[in-house]
LOSE-725721 format. One record per residue: residue number from 1; x, y, z of N, C-alpha, C in turn. Coordinates in pm, 1 decimal, always signed. Last residue first. Example, Ala and Ser with C-alpha at 12.3 -4.5 7.8 and 13.67 -1.06 7.14 Angstrom:
<rs>
@k->2, n_px->+1285.0, n_py->-225.0, n_pz->+708.0, ca_px->+1367.0, ca_py->-106.0, ca_pz->+714.0, c_px->+1290.0, c_py->+3.0, c_pz->+787.0
@k->1, n_px->+1319.0, n_py->-569.0, n_pz->+780.0, ca_px->+1230.0, ca_py->-450.0, ca_pz->+780.0, c_px->+1320.0, c_py->-330.0, c_pz->+780.0
</rs>
This chain:
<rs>
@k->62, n_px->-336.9, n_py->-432.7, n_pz->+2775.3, ca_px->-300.5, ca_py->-501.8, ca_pz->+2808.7, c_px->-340.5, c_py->-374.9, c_pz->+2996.1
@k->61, n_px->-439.7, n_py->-313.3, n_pz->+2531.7, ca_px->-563.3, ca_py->-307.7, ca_pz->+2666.3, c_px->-500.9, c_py->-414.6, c_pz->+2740.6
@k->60, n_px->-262.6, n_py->-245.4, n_pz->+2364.3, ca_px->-321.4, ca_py->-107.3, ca_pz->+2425.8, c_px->-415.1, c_py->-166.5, c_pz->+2571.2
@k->59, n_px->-178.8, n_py->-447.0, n_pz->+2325.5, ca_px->-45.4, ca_py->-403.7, ca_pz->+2392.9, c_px->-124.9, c_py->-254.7, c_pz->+2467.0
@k->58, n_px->-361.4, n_py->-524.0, n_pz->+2104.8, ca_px->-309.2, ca_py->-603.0, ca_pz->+2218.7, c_px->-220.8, c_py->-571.0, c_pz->+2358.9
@k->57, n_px->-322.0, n_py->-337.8, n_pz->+1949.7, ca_px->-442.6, ca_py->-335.6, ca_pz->+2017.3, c_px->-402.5, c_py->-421.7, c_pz->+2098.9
@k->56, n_px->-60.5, n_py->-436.6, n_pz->+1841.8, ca_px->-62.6, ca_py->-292.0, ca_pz->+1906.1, c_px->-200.7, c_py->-283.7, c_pz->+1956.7
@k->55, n_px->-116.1, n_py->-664.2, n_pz->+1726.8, ca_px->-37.6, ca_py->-643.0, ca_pz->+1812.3, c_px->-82.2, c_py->-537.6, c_pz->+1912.9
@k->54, n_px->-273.6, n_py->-544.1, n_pz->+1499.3, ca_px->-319.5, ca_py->-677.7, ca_pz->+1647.3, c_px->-287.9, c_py->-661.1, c_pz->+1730.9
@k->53, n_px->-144.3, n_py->-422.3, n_pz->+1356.9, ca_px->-285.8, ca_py->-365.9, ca_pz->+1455.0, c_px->-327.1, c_py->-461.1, c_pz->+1551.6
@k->52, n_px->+35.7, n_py->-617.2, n_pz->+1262.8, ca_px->+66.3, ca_py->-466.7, ca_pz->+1343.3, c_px->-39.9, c_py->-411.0, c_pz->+1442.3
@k->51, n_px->-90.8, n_py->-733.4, n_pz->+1140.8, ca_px->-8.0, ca_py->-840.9, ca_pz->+1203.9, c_px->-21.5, c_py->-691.1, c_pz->+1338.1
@k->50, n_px->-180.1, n_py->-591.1, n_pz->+878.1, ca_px->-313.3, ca_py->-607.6, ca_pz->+976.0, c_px->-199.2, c_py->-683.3, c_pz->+1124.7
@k->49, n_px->+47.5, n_py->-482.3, n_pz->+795.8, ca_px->+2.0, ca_py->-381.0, ca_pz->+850.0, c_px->-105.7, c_py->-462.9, c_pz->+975.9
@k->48, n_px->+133.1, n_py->-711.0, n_pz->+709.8, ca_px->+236.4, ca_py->-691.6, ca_pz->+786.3, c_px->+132.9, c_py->-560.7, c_pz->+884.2
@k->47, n_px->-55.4, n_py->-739.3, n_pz->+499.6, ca_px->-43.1, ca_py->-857.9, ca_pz->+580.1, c_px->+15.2, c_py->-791.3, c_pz->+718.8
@k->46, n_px->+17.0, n_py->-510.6, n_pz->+362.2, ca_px->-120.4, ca_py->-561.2, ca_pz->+416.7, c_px->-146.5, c_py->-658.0, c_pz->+535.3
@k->45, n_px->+292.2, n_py->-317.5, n_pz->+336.5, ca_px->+234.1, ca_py->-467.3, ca_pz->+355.3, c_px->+172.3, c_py->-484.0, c_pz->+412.4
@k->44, n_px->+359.3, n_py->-40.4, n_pz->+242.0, ca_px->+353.3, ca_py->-60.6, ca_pz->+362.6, c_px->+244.1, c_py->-206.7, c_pz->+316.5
@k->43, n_px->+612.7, n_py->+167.2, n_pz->+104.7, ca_px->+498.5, ca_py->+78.8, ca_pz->+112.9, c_px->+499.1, c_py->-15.7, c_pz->+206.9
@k->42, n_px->+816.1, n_py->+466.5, n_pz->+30.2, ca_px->+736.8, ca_py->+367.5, ca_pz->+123.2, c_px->+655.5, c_py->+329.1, c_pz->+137.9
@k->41, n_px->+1076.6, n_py->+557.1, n_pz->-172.3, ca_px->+937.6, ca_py->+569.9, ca_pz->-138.5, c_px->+892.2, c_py->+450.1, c_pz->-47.8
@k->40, n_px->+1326.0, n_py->+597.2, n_pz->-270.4, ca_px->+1249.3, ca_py->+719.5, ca_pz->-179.5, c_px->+1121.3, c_py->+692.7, c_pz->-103.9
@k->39, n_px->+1360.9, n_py->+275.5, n_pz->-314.0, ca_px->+1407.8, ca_py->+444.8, ca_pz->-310.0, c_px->+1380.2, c_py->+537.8, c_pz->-231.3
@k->38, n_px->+1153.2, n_py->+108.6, n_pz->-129.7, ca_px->+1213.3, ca_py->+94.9, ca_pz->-268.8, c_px->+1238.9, c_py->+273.9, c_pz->-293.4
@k->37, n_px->+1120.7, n_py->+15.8, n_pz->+207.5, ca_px->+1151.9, ca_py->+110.6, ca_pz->+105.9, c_px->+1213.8, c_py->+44.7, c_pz->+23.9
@k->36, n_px->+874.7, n_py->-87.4, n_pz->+363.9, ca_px->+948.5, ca_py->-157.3, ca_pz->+292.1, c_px->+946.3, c_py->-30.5, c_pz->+211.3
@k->35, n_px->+723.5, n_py->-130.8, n_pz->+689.7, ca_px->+699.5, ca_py->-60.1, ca_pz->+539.8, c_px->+837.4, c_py->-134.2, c_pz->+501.5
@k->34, n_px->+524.9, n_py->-139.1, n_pz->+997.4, ca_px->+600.4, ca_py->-184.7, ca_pz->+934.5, c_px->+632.5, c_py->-124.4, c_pz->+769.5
@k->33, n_px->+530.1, n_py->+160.9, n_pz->+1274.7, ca_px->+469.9, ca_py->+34.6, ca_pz->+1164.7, c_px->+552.7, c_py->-22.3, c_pz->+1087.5
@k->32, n_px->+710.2, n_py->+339.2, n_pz->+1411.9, ca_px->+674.5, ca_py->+168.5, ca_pz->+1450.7, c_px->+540.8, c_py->+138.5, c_pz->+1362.3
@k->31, n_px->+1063.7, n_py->+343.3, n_pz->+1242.7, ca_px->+914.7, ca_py->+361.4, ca_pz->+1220.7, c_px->+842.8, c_py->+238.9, c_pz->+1365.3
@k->30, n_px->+1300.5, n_py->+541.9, n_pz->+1091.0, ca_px->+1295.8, ca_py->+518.9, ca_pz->+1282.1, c_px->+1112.0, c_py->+517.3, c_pz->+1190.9
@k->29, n_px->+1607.0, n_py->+543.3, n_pz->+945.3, ca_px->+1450.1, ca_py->+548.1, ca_pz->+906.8, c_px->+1387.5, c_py->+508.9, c_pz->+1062.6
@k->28, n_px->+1920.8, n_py->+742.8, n_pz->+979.5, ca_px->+1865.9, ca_py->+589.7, ca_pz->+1014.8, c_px->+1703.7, c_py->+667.6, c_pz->+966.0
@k->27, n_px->+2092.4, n_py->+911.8, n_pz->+908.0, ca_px->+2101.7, ca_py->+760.5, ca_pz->+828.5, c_px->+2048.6, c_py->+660.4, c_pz->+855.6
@k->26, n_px->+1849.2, n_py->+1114.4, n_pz->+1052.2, ca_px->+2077.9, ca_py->+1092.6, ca_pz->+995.3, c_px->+2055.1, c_py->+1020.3, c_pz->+861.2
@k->25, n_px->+1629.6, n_py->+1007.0, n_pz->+1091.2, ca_px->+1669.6, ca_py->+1078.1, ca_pz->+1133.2, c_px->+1811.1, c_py->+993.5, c_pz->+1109.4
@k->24, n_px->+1323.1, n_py->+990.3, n_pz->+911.0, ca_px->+1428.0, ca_py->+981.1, ca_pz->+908.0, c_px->+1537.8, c_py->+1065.6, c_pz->+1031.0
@k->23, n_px->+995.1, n_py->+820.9, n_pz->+978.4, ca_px->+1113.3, ca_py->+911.0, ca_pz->+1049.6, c_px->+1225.5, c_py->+896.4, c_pz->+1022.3
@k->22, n_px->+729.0, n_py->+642.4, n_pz->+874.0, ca_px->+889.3, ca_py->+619.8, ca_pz->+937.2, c_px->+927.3, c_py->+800.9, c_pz->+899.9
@k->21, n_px->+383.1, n_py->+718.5, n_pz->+1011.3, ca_px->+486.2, ca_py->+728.4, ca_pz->+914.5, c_px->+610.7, c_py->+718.1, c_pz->+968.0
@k->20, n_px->+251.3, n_py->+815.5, n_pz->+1238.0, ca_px->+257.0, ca_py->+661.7, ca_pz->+1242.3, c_px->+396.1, c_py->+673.2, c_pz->+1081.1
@k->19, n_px->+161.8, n_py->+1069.2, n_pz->+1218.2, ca_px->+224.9, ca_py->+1068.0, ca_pz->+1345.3, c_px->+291.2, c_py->+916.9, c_pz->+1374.8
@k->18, n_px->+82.2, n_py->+1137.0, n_pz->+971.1, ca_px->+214.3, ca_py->+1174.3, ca_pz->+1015.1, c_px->+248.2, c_py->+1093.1, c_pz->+1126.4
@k->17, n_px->-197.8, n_py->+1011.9, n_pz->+1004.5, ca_px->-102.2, ca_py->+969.7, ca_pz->+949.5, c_px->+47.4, c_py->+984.8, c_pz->+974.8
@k->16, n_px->-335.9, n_py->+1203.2, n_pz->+1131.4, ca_px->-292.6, ca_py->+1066.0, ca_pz->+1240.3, c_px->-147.6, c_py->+1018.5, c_pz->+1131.3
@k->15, n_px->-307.3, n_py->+1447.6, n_pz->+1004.4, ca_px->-245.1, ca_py->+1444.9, ca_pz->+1085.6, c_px->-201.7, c_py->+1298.5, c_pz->+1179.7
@k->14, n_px->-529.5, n_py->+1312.7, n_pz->+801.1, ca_px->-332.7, ca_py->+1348.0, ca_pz->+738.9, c_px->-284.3, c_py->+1344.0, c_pz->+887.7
@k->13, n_px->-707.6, n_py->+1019.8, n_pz->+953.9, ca_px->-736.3, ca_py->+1170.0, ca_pz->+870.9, c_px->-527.9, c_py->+1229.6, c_pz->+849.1
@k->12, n_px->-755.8, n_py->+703.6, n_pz->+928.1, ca_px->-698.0, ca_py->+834.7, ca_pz->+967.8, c_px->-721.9, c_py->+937.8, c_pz->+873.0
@k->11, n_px->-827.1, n_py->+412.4, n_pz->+780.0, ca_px->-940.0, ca_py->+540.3, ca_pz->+792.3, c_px->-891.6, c_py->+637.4, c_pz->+903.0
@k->10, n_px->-650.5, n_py->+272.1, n_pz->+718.1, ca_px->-675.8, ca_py->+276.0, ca_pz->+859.6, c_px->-758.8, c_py->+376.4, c_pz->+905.2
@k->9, n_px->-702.6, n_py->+259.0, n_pz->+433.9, ca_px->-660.0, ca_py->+145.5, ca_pz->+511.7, c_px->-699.6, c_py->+145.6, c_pz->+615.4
@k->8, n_px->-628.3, n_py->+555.4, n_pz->+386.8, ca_px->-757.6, ca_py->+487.6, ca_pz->+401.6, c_px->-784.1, c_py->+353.6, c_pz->+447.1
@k->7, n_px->-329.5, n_py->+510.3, n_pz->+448.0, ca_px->-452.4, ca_py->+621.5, ca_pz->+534.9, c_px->-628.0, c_py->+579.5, c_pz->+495.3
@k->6, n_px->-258.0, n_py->+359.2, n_pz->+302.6, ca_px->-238.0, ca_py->+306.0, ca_pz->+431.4, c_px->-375.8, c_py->+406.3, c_pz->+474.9
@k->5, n_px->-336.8, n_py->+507.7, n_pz->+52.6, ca_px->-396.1, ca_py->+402.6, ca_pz->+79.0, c_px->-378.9, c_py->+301.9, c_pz->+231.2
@k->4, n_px->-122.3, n_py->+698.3, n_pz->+89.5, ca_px->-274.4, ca_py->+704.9, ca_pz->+48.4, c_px->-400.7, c_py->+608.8, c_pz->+84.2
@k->3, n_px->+89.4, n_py->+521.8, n_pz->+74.1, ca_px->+72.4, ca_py->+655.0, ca_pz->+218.4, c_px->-135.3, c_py->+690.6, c_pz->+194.3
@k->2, n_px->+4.5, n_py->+244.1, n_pz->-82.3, ca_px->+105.2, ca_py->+372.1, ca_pz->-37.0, c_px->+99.3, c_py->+445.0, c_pz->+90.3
@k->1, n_px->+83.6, n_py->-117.5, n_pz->+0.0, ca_px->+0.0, ca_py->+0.0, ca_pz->+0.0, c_px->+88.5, c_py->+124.4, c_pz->+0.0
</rs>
């Protein structure tokens, strides 16, 4: 998925988005969702995304 489609994916509005997108900082990419860069750009795996929301709902009502 892109950035477009993660966001409808997870029905966020732009600002939730930012706040879940990887982070460059130096030489390092700093994310906690999962994605896969090809160049510049970042897609983010369906599979890997729904694995993610489990988790992380899991970890919210722990």
């Amino acid at each position: 998925m892109s950035y477009l489609e993660l966001q409808r994916y997870l029905s966020i509005n732009d600002e939730q988005l930012e706040m879940v997108l990887p982070e460059k900082e130096g030489n390092v990419t700093k994310s906690n969702i999962p994605y896969i860069q090809f160049g510049y750009k970042y897609y983010f795996p369906v599979k890997a995304i729904d694995k993610w929301l489990t988790e992380t709902e899991a970890e919210t009502f722990k």
